[in-house]
SEKEDREN-513202 format. One record per residue: x, y, z of N, C-alpha, C in turn; residue in one letter. Coordinates in pm, whole numbers, padded with zeros to 5 digits, always signed. Layout:
XYZXYZXYZA...
% end
This chain:
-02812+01942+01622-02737+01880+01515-02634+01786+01578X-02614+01652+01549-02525+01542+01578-02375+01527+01484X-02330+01527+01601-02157+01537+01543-02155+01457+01410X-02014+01440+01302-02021+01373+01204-01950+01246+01282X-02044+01123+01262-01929+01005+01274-01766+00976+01256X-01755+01094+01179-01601+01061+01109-01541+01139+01225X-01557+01247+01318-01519+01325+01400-01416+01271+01485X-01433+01186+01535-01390+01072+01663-01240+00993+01589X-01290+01026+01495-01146+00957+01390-01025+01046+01326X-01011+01175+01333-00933+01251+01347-00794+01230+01345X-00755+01212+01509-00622+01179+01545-00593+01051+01451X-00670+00954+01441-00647+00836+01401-00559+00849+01211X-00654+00905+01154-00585+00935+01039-00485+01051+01022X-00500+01138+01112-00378+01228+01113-00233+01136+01128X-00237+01073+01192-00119+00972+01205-00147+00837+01106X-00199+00778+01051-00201+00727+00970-00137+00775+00842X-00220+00885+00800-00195+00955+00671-00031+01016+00740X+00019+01079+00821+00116+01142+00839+00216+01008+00844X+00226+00885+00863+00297+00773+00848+00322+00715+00696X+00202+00717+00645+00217+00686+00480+00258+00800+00412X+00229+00950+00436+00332+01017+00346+00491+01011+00390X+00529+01020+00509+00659+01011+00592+00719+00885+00514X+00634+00737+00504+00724+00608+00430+00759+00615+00283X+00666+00723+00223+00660+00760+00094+00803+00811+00053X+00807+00923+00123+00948+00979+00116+01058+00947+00142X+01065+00818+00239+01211+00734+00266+01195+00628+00143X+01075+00556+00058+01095+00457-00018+01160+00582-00074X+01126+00691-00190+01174+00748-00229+01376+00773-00216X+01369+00785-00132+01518+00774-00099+01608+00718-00091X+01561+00572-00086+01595+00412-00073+01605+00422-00227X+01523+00443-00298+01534+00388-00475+01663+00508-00527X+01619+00665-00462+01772+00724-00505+01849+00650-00499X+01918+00620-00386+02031+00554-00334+02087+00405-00388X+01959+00349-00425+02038+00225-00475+02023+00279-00669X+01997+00341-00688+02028+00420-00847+02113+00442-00840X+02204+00499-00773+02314+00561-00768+02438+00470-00756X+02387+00322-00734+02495+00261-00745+02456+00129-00823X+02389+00218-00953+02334+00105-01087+02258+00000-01009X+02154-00017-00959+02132-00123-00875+01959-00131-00891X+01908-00111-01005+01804-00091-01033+01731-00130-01159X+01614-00188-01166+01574-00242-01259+01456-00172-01305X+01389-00122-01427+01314-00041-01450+01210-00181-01414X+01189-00222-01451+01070-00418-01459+01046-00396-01325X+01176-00451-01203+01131-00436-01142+01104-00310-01040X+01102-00224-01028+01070-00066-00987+00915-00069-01012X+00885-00119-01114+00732-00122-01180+00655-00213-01090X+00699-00365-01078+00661-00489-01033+00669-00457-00848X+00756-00378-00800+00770-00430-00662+00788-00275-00600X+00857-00195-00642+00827-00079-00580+00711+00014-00603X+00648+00019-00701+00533+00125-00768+00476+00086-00697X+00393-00064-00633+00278-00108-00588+00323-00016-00440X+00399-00026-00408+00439-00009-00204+00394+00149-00233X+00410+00216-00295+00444+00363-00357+00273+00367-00357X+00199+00292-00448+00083+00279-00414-00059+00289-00295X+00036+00184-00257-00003+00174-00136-00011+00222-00033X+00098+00294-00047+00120+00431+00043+00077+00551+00059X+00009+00564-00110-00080+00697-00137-00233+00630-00136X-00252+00511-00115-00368+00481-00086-00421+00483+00041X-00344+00502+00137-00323+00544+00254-00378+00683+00322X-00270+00734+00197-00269+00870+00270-00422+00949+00181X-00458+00941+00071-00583+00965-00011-00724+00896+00126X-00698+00809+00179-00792+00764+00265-00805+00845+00379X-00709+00871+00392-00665+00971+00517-00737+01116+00476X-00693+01139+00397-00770+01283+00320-00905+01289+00302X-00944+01169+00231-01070+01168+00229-01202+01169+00319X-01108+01075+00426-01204+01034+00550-01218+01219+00657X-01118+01300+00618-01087+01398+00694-01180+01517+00651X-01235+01545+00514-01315+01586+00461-01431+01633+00523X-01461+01762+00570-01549+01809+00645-01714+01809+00572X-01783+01755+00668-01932+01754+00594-01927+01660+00499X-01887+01553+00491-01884+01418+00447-02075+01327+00451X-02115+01316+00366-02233+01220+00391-02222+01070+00357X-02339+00976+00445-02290+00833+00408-02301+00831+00265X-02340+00911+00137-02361+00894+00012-02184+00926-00036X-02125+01039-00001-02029+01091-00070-01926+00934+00020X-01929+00935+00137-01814+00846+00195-01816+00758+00116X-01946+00657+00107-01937+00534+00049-01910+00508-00105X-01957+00654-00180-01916+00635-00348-01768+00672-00320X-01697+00719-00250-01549+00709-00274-01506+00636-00213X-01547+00556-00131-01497+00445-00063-01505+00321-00210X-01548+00328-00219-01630+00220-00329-01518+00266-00481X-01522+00374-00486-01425+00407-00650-01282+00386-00577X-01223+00414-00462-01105+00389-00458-01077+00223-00416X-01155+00153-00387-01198+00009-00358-01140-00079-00509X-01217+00013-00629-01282-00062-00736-01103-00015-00818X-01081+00086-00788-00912+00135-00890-00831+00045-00789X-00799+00051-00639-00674-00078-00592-00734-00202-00633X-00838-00280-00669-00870-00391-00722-00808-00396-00833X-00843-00302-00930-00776-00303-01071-00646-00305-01088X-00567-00254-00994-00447-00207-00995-00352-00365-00964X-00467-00393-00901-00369-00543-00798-00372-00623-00877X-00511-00648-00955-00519-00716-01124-00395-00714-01235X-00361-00555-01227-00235-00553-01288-00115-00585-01247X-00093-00506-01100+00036-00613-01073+00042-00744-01087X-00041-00807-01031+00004-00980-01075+00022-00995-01173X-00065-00971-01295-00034-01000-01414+00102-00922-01488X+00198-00872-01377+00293-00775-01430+00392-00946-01335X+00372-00932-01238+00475-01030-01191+00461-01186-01214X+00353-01212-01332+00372-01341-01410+00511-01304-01530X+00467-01197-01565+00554-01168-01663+00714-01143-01613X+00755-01081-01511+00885-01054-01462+00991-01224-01455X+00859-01288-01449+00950-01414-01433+01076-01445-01488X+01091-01364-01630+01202-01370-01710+01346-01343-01667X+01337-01226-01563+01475-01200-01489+01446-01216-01388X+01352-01268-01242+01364-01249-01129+01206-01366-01140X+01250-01502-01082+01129-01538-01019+01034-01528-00865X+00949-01457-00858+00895-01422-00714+00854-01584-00644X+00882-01543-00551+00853-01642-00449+00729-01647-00396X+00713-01764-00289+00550-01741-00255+00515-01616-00172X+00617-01573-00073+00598-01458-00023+00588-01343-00077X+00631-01316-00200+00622-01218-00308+00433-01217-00373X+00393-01344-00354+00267-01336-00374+00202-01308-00323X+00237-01357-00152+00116-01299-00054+00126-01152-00037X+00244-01095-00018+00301-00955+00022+00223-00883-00100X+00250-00856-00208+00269-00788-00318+00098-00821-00407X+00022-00964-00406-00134-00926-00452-00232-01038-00388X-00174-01061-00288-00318-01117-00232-00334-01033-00091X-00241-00997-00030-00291-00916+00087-00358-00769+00042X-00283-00705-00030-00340-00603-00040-00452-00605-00151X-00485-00713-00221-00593-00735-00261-00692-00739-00187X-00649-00852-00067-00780-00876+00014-00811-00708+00113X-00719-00632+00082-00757-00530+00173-00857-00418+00099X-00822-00410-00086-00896-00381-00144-01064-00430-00189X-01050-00519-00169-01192-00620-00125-01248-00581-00021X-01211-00562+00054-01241-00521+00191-01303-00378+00232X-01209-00340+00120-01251-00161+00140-01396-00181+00068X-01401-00271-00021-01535-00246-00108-01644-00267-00055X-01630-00390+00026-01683-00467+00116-01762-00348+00213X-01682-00241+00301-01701-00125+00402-01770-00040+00304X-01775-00040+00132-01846+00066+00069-02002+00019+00099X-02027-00138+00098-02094-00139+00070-02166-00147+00206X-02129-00223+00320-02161-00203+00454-02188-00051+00506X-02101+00033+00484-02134+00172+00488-02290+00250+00478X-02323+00173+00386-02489+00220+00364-02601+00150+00474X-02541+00058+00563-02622+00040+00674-02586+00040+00786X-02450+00048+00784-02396+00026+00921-02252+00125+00917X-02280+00258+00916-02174+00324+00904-02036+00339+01013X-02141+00325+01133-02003+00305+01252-01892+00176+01205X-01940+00066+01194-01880-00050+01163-01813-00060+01038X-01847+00032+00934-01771+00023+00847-01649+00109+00865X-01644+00205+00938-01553+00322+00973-01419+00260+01033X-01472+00128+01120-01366+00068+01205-01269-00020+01067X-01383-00127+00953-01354-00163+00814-01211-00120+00790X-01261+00033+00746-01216+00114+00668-01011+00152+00718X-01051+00146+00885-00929+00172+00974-00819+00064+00943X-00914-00028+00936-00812-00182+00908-00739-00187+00793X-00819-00179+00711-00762-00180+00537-00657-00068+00570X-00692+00059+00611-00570+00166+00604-00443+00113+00666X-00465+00031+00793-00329+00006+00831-00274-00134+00824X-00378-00229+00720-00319-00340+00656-00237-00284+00539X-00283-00154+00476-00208-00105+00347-00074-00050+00408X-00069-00039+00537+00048+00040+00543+00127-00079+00591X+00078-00125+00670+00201-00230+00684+00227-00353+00539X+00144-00346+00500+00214-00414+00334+00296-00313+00290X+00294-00198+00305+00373-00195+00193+00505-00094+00275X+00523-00111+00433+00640-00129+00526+00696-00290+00449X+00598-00341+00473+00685-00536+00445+00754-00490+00294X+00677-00457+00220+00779-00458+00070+00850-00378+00039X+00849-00220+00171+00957-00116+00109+01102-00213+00180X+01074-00273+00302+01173-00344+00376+01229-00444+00277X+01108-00577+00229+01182-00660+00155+01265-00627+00061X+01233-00537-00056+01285-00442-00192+01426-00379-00090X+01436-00312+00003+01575-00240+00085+01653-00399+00094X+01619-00489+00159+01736-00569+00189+01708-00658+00059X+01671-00694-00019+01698-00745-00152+01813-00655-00271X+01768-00575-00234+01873-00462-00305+01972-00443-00242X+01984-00445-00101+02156-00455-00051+02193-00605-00062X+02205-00706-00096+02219-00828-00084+02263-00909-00215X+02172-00858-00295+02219-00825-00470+02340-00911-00498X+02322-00982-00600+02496-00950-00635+02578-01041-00537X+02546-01078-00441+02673-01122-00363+02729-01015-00243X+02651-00896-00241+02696-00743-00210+02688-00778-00037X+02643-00897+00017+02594-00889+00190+02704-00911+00258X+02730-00787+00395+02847-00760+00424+02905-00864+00521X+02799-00913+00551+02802-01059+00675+02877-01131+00606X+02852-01194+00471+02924-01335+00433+03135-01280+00396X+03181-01411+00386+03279-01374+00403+03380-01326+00267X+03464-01280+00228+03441-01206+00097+03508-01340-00013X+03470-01340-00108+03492-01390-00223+03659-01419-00263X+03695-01526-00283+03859-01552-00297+03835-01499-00454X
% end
């Protein structure tokens, strides 16, 4: 009997997945903290933090999944493929959530790439490895590695951007010099 392909990948998502739940819990802490000093927008919490929050459990669900003992290329690739097909949908909605925010906060172009075209294209991508998966399972495995740690570093870039946008707020940045 021949090892499972996924075997060799182990360490890899143990630290993956153990990085996306670990960022999970500091965004978490970051949104306490600036609540606590009224500094929070339900719009945007929805628009710019939910997605990173997302992203982060899309991470770590990959991580879980891929870890799954006795895994076949049938079971990998239909959940590769349904969690592919829900972050597509999802990214569908954010944008169409941050056309609408325009009203109090217009996003910038970097707000576009960060927030639904990268991690779009990473959700594409995953679909892309669902479907490669059925012939070329080593190669999609490597796919699959990428998207996990393109998702994590998107959504490092937006728990970071959302932290120093929220200290900066207002006029609130401790660098400039204070207000006569």
């Amino acid at each position: 009997m021949s090892a499972s392909p996924l075997a060799e990948w182990d360490n890899f998502y143990v630290i993956v997945g153990s990085a996306a739940g670990g960022l999970t819990g500091l965004t978490f802490v970051v949104i306490a903290l600036a609540a606590d000093v009224k500094r929070v927008s339900l719009l945007g919490l929805r628009t710019f933090v939910t997605p990173t929050i997302v992203h982060f459990g899309a991470v770590l669900a990959l991580s879980a999944y891929l870890s799954v003992p006795h895994q076949t290329v049938t079971s990998l690739c239909a959940g590769l493929g349904v969690g592919a097909v829900a972050g597509i949908l999802y990214i569908a909605a954010i944008t169409a959530a941050m056309r609408s925010v325009a009203k109090t906060y217009v996003p910038v172009h970097e707000d576009w790439i960060w927030n639904a075209v990268v991690p779009g294209l990473a959700y594409v991508g995953l679909l892309a490895m669902a479907v490669i998966g059925w012939h070329d399972l080593a190669f999609s495995l490597y796919g699959v590695a990428t998207v996990s740690v393109v998702l994590l570093f998107t959504g490092i870039h937006n728990a970071w951007d959302v932290a120093v946008w929220n200290s900066i707020k207002n006029g609130s940045d401790p660098t400039s010099p204070p207000k006569p």
